[in-house]
ZAMARGU-4260 file (C-alpha; in steps of 0.2 Angstrom, whole numbers, plus 5000, padded with zeros to 4 digits):
<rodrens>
0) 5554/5001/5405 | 5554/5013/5390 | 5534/5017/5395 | 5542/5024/5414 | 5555/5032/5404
5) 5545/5042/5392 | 5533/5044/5406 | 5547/5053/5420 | 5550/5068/5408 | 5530/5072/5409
10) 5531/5072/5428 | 5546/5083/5428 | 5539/5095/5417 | 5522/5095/5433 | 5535/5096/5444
15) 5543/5111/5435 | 5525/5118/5433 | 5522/5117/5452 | 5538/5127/5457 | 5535/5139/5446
20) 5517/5142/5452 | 5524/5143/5468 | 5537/5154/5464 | 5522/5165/5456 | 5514/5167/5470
25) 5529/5172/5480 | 5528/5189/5471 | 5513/5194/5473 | 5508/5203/5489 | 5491/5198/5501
30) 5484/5205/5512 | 5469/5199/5526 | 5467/5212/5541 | 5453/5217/5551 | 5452/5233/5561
35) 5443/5244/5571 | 5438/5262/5570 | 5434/5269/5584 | 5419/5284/5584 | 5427/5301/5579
40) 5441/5294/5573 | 5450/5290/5556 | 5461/5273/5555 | 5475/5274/5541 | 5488/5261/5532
45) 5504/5261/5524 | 5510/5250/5509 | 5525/5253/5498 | 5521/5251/5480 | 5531/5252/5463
50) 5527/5257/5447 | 5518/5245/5434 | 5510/5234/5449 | 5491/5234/5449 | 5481/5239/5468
55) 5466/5227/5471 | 5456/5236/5487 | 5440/5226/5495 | 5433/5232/5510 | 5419/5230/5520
60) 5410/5234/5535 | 5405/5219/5547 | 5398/5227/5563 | 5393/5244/5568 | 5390/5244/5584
65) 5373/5251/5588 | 5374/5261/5569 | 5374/5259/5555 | 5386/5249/5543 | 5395/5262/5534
70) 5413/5269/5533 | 5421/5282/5523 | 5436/5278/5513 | 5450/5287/5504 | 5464/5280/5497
75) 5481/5293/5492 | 5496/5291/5482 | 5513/5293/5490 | 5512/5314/5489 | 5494/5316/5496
80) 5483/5317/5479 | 5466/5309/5483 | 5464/5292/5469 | 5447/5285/5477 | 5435/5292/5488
85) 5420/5285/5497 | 5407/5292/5509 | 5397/5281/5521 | 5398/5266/5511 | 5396/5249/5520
90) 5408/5240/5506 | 5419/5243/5491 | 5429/5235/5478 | 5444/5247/5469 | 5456/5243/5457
95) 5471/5255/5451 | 5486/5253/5441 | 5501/5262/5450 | 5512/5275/5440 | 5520/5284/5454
100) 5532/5273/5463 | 5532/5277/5482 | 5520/5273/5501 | 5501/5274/5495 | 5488/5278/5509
105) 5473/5271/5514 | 5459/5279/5529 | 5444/5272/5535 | 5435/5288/5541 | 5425/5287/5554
110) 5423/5304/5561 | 5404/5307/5555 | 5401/5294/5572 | 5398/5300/5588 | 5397/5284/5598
115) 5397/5268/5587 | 5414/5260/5585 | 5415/5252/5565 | 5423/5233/5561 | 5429/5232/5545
120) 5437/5218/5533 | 5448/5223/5522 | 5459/5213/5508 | 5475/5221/5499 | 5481/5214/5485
125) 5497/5220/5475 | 5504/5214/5456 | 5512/5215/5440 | 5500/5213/5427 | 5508/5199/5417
130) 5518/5192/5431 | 5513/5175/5426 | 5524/5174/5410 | 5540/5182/5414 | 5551/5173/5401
135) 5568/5167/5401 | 5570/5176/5418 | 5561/5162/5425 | 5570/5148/5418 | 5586/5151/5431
140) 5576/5149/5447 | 5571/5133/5439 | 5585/5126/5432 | 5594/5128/5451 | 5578/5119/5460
145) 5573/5105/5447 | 5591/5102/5439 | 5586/5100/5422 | 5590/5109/5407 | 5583/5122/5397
150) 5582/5111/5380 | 5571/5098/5391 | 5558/5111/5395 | 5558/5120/5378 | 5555/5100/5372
155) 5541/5097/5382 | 5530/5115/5379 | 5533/5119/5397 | 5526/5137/5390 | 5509/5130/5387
160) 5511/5121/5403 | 5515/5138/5412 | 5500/5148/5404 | 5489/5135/5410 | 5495/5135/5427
165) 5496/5152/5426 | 5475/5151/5423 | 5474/5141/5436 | 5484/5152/5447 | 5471/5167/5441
170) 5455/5156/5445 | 5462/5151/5463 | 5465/5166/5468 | 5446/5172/5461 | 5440/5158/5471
175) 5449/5162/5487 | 5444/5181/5486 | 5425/5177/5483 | 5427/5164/5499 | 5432/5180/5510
180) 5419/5192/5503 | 5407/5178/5508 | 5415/5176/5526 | 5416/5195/5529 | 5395/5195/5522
185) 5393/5179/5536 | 5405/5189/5548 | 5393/5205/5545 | 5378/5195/5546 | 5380/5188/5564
190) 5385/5203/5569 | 5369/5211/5567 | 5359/5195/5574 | 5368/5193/5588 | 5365/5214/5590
195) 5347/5212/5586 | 5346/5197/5598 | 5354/5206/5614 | 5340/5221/5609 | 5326/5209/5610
200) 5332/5203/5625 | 5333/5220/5633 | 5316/5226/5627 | 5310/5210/5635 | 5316/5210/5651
205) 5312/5229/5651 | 5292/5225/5648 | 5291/5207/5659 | 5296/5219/5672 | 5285/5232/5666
210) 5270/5220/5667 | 5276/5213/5684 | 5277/5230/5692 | 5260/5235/5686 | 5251/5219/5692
215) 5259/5219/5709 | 5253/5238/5710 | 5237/5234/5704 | 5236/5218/5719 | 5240/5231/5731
220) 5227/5245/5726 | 5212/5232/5726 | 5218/5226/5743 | 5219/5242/5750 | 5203/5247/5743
225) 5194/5232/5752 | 5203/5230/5768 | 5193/5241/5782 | 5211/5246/5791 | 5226/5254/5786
230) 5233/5270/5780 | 5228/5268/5764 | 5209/5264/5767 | 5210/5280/5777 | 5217/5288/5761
235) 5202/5281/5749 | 5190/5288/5763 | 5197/5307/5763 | 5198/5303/5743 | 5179/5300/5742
240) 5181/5280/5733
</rodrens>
């Protein structure tokens, strides 16, 4: 009985850990979006941003249509001054610390294209650097959803249990970003199989009936050559063959 005592602090402080990973991740803002940027044009979006957080920007270009797989980028602070800027780039990783509270701007620019219609992946993440380990302020969300005290978690190091979920947290979230890059890459890549396919199959169709019509034109002139009637032996006469 005393072993499943001592043992049921221990699982309280996981539990504890738990919520607060989840509680973490609750302030932090994702972002997953695909969109389209039609030839001529320029594509822009809107986030609300506060000072201290930390702007991580990963685009990339799956499909280009008939072109090539490039996009130009710019991202703007809330009163229009240019941060980053790309030209014709097919992907991009940006990172910037805010100082200047307020909407920040982001523009695919596809303007340089005259007929091809760009796909691009992109993922937003917004955060506080050092949002993990928030301190006391933390303690009052978790008191109201686990019930326990304050002395019990100082008791069991819940702060060392908090910097390793926190780590945790971190490597998650690196893992779940290198998983997308790698689906936007496979994304990209069957895009342009399935577009070099579909041109094959053009080309091919174009010369089978290339090759068709030249043999059934060629069956047409030997007969008409040979046959001793017919407007076009009377044609090969006047012509001298």
């Amino acid at each position: 009985m005393q072993a499943i005592r001592r043992g049921l602090p221990g699982l309280r402080v996981l539990m504890a850990g738990l919520i607060i990973l989840g509680i973490q991740d609750s302030q932090a803002y994702d972002k997953e979006m695909t969109v389209y940027v039609d030839a001529g044009k320029t594509e822009c979006l809107y986030h609300t941003v506060r000072q201290g957080e930390t702007i991580d920007f990963d685009y990339q270009v799956i499909d280009g249509g008939h072109g090539d797989l490039d996009i130009s980028f710019t991202l703007l602070d809330p009163i229009g001054l240019v941060i980053v800027s790309d030209f014709k780039k097919p992907e991009n990783v940006h990172r910037h610390e805010v100082a200047k509270e307020g909407d920040y701007r982001f523009c695919f620019d596809n303007s340089f294209s005259m007929f091809n219609r760009k796909t691009v992946f992109f993922e937003l993440i917004v955060e506080r650097e050092g949002e993990e380990l928030q301190g006391d302020t933390q303690w009052n969300e978790v008191d109201e959803l686990v019930g326990l005290s304050r002395d019990e978690y100082y008791d069991m190091k819940v702060q060392d249990i908090m910097d390793f979920i926190g780590r945790i947290r971190l490597q998650l979230n690196k893992a779940r970003q290198l998983q997308d890059v790698l689906r936007s890459h496979e994304a990209r890549d069957r895009n342009l199989a399935e577009s070099n396919f579909q041109k094959v199959n053009q080309w091919s169709m174009l010369q089978i009936s290339a090759m068709i019509g030249v043999g059934l034109i060629q069956v047409f002139l030997l007969r008409s050559i040979f046959a001793t009637g017919g407007r076009m032996h009377d044609l090969w006469r006047k012509l001298g063959i």
